[in-house]
C-alpha positions as CSV (number, residue, x, y, z in Angstrom):
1,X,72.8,89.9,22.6
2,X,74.5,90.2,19.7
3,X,71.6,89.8,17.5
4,X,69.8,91.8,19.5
5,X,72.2,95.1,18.7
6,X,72.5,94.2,15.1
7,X,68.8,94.6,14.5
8,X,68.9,98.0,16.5
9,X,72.0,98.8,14.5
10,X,69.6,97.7,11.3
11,X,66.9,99.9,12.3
12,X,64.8,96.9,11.9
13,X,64.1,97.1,16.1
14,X,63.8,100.4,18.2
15,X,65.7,101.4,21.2
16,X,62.6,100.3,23.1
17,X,62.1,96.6,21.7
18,X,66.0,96.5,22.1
19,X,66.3,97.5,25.7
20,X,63.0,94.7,26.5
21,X,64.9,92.3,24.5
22,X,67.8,92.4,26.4
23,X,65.8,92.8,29.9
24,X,64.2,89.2,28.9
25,X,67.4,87.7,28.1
26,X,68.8,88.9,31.2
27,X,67.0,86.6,33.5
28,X,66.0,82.8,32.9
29,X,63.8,81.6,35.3
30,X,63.9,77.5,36.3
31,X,60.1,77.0,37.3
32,X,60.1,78.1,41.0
33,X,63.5,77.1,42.3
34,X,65.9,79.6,40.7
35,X,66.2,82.5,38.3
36,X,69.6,82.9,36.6
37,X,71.6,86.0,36.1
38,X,72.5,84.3,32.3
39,X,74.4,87.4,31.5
40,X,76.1,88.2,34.7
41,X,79.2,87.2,33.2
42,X,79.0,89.7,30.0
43,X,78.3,92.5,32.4
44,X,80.9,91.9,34.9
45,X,83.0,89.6,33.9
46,X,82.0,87.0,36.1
47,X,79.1,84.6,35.6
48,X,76.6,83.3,38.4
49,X,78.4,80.5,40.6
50,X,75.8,78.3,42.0
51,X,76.2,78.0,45.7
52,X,75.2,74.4,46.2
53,X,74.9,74.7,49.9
54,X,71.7,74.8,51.1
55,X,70.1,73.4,48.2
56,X,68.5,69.8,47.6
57,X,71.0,67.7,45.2
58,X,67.6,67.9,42.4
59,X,67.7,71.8,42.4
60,X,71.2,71.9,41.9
61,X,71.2,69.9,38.9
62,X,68.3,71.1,37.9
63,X,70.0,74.9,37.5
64,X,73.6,73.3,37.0
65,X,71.9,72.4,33.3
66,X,70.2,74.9,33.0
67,X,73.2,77.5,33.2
68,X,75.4,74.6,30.9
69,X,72.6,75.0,27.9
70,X,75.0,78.6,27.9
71,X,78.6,76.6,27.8
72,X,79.1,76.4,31.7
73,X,78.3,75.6,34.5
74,X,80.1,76.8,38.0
75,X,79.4,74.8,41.5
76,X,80.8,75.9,44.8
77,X,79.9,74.5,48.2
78,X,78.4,71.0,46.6
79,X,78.6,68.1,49.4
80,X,79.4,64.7,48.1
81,X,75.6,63.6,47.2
82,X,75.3,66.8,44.8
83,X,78.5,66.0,43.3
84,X,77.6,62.3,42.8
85,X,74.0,63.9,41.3
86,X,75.8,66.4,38.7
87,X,78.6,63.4,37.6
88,X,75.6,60.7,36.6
89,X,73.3,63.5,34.9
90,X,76.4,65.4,33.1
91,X,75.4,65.1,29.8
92,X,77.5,63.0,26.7
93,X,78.4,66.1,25.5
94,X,80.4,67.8,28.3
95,X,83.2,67.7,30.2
96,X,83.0,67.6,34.1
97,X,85.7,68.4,36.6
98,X,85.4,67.8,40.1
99,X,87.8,68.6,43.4
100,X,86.3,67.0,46.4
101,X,88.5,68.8,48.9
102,X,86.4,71.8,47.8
103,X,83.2,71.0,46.7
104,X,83.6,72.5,43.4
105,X,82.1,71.8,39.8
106,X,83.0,72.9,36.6
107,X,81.2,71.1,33.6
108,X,81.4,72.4,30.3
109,X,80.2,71.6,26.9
110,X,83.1,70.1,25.0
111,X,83.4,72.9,22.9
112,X,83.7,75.5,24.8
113,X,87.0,77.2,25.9
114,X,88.6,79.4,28.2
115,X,89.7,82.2,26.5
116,X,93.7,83.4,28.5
117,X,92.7,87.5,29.3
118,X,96.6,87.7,30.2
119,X,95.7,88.5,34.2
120,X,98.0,86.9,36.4
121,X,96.9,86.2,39.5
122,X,99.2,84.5,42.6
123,X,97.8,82.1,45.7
124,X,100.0,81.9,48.9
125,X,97.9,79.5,51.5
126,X,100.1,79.4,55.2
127,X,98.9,75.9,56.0
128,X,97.8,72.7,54.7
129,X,94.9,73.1,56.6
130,X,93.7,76.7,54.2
131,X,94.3,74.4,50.7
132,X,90.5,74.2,50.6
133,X,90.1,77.7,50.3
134,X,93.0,78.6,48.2
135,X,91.9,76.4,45.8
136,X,88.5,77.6,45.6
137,X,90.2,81.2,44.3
138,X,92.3,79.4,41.8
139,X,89.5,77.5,40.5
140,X,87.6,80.8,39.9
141,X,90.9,82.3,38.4
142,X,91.5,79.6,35.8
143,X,88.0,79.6,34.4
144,X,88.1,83.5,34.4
145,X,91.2,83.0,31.7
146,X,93.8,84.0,34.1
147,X,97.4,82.4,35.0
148,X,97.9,81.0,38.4
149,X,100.7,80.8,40.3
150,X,100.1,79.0,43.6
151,X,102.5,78.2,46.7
152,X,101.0,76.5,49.7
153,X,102.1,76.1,53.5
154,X,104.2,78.8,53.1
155,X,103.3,80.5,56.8
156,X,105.0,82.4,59.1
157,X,105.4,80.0,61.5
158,X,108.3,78.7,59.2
159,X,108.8,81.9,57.3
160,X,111.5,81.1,55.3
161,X,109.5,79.3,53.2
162,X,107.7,81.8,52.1
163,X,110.5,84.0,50.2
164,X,111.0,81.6,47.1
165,X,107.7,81.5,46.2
166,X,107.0,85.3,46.6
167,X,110.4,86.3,44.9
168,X,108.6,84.1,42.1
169,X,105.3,85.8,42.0
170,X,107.2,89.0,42.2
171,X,109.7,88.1,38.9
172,X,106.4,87.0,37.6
173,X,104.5,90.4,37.9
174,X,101.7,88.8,39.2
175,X,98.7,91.4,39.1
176,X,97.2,90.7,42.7
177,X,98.2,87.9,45.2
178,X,96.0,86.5,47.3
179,X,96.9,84.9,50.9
180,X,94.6,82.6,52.7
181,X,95.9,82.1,56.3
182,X,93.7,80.6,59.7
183,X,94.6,80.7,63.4
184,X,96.5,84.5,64.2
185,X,96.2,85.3,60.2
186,X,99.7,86.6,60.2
187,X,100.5,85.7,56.7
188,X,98.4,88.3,54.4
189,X,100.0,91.1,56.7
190,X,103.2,89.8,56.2
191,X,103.2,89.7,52.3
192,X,101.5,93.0,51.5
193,X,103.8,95.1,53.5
194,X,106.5,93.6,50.7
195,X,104.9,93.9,47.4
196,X,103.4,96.6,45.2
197,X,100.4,95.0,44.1
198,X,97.1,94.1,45.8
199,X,96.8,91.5,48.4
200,X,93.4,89.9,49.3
201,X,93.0,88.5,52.6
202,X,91.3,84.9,52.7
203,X,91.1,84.3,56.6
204,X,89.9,80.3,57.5
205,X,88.0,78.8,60.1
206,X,90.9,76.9,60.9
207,X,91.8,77.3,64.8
208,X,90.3,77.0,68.0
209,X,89.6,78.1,71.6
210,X,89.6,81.8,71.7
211,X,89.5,83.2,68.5
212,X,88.4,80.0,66.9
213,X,86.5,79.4,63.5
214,X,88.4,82.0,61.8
215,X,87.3,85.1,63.9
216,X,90.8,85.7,65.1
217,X,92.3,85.9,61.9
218,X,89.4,87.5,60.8
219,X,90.2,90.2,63.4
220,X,93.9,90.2,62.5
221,X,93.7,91.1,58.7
222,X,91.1,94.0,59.5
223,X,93.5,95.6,62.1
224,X,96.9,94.6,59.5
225,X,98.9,97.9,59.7
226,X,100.3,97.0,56.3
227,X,98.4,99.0,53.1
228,X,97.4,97.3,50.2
229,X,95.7,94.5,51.8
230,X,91.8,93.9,51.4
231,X,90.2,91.1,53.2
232,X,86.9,89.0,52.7
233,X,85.2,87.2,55.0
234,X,86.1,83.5,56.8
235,X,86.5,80.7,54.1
236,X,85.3,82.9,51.4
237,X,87.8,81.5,48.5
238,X,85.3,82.2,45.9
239,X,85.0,85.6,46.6
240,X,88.7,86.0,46.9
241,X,89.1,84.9,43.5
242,X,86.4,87.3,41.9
243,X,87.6,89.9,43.3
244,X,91.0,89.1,41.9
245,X,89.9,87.9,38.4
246,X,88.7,91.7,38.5
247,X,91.9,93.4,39.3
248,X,93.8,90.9,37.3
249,X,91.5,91.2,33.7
250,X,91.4,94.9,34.3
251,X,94.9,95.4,34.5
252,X,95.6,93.0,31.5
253,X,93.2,94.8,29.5
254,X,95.1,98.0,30.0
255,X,98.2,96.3,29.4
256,X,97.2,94.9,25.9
257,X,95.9,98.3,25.0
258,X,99.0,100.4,25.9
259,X,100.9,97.9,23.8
């Protein structure tokens, strides 16, 4: 891209060749099984996660290096015989970290580096049980360049437990908090009626009989009568942690410039 405006900025290109340039570069396609948004991440400040589920371990890898040629590569969703395809093919030059309980990959070429944007972002998770979830959003958060601050089984069914680590994020000046919370999903209603930043609602299909699979807490954080609290759908800890990489970047890039 770079190049690309240089040689408009030259006058050795016009607007026309520049803006086809860039339309070109904006999509690589992988024969018939995938075409990559390459410069999601330059546009809005995430790049394109794979989602592994649904797709045969050979595709994954497959777009996995494809999307590393660029310095990265992002898995969510992968089942144990996609993970076990992307650790044997990673490539001598990259470094691969797995977490299991999630079924997320992050390989990267050995050079490349995640670049601290000063967002802070904090993860509460009520139970044990919503880990898997929480852990998806910090994953996201870390590679985005922001600091995490997480505190888990922290619900209100002991809620005493939670004050320490909120006080915490709170001292902290975390930009946005997000709360991950199955069963009633009290927990996300809970901590945004008591902070002044945004709280994102991560409800889990943890739970049972009526209600169960995470359509009671579901329910729950939609009708929260506490502001400030925004909720994604059931198990979705990747899109929890977009969504605060976004808040958090955008407030630290405001910060730095007020400075």
């Amino acid at each position: 891209m770079r190049e690309i405006l240089e040689k408009l900025a030259k006058g050795s290109i016009s607007v026309e060749d520049a803006e086809r340039s860039l339309k070109t570069q904006a999509i690589d396609a992988i024969s018939d099984v995938a075409r990559l948004d390459i410069n999601r991440e330059v546009r809005k400040g995430i790049p394109e996660i794979i989602l592994a589920e649904g797709k045969t371990p050979e595709d994954v890898l497959k777009i996995t290096l494809k999307m590393l040629e660029k310095g990265r590569a992002i898995v969510s969703r992968a089942s144990k015989e996609h993970v076990e395809a992307l650790t044997k093919a990673a490539p001598a030059n990259s470094i691969l970290r797995r977490d299991d309980r999630v079924g997320m990959v992050v390989i990267k070429q050995k050079d490349f580096r995640v670049e601290k944007t000063g967002g802070k972002v904090g993860i509460l998770a009520a139970g044990t049980a919503d880990i898997p979830a929480a852990e998806e959003a910090r994953i996201i958060a870390e590679e985005m360049g922001c600091e995490v601050l997480t505190a888990y089984d922290v619900g209100v069914a002991g809620i005493h437990r939670l004050f320490p680590p909120l006080k915490e994020m709170i001292e902290k000046d975390m930009d946005v908090i997000v709360v991950v919370a199955g069963r009633e999903g009290a927990l996300p209603s809970v901590v945004s009626g008591l902070v002044d930043v945004p709280v994102i609602g991560v409800p889990t299909s943890i739970g049972y009989g009526f209600g169960e699979k995470g359509v009671g807490a579901l329910m729950a954080m939609l009708q929260a009568c506490s502001l400030g609290l925004a909720v994604v759908n059931i198990d979705g800890g990747v899109a929890a942690g977009v969504m605060a990489v976004l808040i958090a970047n955008r407030a630290a890039k405001f910060r730095k410039q007020s400075v």
